[in-house]
C-alpha positions in Angstrom: -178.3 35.2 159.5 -175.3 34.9 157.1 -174.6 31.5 155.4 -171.6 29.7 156.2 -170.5 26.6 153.8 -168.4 24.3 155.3 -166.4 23.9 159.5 -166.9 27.3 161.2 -165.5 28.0 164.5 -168.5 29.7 167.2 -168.0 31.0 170.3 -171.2 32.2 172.6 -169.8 35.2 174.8 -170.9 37.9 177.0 -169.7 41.1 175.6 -168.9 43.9 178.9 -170.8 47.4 178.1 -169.1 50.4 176.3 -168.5 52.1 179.3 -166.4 48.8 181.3 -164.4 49.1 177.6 -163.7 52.4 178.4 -162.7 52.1 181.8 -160.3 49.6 180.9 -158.4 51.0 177.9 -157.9 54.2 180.0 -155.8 52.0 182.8 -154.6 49.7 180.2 -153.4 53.1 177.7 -150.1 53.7 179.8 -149.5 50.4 181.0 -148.9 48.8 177.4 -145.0 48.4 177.5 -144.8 46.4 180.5 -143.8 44.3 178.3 -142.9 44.8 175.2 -143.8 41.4 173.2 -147.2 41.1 174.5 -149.6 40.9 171.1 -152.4 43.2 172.6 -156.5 42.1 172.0 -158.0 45.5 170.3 -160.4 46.3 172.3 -163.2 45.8 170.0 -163.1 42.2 170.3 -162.8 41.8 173.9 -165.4 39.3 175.3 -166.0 36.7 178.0 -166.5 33.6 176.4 -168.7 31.1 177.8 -168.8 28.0 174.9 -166.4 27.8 172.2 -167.0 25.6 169.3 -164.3 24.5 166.7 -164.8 22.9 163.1 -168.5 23.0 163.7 -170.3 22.5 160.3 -172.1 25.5 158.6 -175.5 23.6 158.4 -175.7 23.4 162.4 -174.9 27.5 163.0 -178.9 27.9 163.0 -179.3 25.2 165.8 -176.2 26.5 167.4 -178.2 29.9 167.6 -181.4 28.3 168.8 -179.5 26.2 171.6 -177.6 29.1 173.2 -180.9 31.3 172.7 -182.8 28.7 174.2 -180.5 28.7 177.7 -180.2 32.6 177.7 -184.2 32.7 178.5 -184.0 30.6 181.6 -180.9 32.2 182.9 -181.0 36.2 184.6 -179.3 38.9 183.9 -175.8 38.8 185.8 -174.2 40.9 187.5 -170.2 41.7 187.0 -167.3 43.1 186.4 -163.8 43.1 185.7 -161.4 43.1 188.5 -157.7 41.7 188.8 -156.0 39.5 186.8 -154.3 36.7 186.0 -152.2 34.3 183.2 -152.1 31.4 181.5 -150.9 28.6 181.6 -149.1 30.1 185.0 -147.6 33.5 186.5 -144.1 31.6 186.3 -143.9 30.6 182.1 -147.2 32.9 181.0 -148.3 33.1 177.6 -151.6 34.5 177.6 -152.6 37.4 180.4 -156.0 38.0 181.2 -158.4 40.4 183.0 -160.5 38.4 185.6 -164.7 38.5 186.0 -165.8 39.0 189.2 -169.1 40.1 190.8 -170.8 42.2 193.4 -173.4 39.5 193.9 -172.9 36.6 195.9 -174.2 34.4 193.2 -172.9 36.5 190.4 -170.5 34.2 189.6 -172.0 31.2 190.2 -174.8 32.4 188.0 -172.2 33.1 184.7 -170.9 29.5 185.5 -174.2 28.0 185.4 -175.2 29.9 182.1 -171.9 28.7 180.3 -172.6 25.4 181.1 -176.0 25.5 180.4 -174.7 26.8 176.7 -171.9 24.1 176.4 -175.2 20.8 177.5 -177.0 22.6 174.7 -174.7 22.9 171.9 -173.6 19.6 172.4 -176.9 18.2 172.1 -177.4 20.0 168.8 -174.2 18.3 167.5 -171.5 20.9 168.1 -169.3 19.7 171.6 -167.7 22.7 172.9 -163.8 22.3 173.6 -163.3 20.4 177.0 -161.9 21.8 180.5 -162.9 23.5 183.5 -164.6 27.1 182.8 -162.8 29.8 184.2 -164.1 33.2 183.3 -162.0 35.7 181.6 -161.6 38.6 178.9 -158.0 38.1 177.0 -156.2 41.1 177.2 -153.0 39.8 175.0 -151.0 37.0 174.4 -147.1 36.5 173.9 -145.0 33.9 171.6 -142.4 33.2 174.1 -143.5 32.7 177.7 -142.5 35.0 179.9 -142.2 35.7 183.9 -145.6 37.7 184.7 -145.2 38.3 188.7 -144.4 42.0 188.0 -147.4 42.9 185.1 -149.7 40.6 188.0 -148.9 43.2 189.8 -149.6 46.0 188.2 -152.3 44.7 186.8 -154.1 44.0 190.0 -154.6 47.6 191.0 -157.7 47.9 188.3 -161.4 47.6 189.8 -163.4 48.5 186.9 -167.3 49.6 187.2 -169.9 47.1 187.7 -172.1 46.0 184.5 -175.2 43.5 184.1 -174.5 40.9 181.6 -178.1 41.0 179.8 -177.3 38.9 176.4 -175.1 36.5 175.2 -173.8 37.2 171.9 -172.9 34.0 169.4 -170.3 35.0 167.2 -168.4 32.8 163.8 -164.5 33.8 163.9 -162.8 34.0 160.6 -159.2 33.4 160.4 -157.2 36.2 159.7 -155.4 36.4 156.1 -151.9 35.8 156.5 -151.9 35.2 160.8 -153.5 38.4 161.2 -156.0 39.0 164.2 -159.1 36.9 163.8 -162.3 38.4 162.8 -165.4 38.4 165.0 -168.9 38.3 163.3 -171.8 38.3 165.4 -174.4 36.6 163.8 -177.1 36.8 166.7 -178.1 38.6 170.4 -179.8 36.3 172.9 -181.3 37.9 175.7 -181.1 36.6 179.0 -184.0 36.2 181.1 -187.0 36.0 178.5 -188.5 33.6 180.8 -187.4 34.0 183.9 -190.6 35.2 186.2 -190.1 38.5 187.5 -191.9 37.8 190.7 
């Protein structure tokens, strides 16, 4: 694992299969300039986050790891995918627009929940409290300076039912700022499989 001196900022995500990325930057490709002043998320760092962690000190990244590993064996594989979509803060003054998580299972989704709180009790105990609020699950498609009226791209964006994936790890990543507010960069510093311990009857 690399060494990090000083506050990092961690997130533990599920990270959708090459083939759901594909699917989606094929609908996406012609849709782009819906609006013009959305900041689009390259597609190589969309995720689903499930814990993010800010100003976490460099010594606690190895018990960040073993936390998060630790859930991802009691918690199954889930099953998803990404359907719909939606903005934040609302439809009305949106800022950030986003591709909604859904599954095929009835429990799919309460499943993901459980694991990302599962994730957020454990790194909290190790010393690293993820940032507050409800969980709502979500892969960031782009975000916008000035908010904007997003009833129309809602719309559009609505139309996409991408194929269904199994989440089968959760991926813990250290973001690094960009130089000079460029995009941020991702690096993965460990895979945690899910279900190392979950009895396969």
């Amino acid at each position: 694992m690399s060494k990090h001196n000083g506050a990092v900022r961690i997130f533990a995500a599920v990270v959708p299969p090459a083939d759901a990325h594909a699917d989606l930057e094929e609908f996406l490709e012609p849709r782009r300039d819906v609006h013009s002043d959305l900041r689009w998320t390259p597609s190589h760092l969309w995720h689903v986050t499930l814990a993010f962690l800010s100003d976490v000190p460099g010594g606690l990244l190895d018990d960040v790891v073993d936390a998060v590993t630790g859930v991802a064996h009691e918690h199954a594989p889930v099953p998803l995918r990404l359907s719909g979509a939606g903005t934040f803060p609302n439809p009305a003054e949106a800022r950030v627009v986003w591709m909604d998580v859904r599954s095929d299972s009835p429990s799919g989704l309460a499943d993901l929940e459980s694991l990302a709180l599962g994730v957020r009790r454990a790194c909290g105990r190790v010393g690293a409290p993820p940032a507050g609020g409800d969980y709502r699950p979500h892969l960031t498609l782009a975000r916008v300076r000035r908010p904007f009226e997003a009833t129309h791209w809602l719309r559009v964006m609505d139309a996409y039912a991408g194929p269904p994936w199994t989440a089968g790890e959760v991926t813990v990543f250290v973001s690094h700022r960009g130089e000079r507010r460029g995009r941020p960069h991702y690096e993965p510093v460990a895979v945690c499989p899910l279900g190392a311990n979950v009895s396969r009857g």
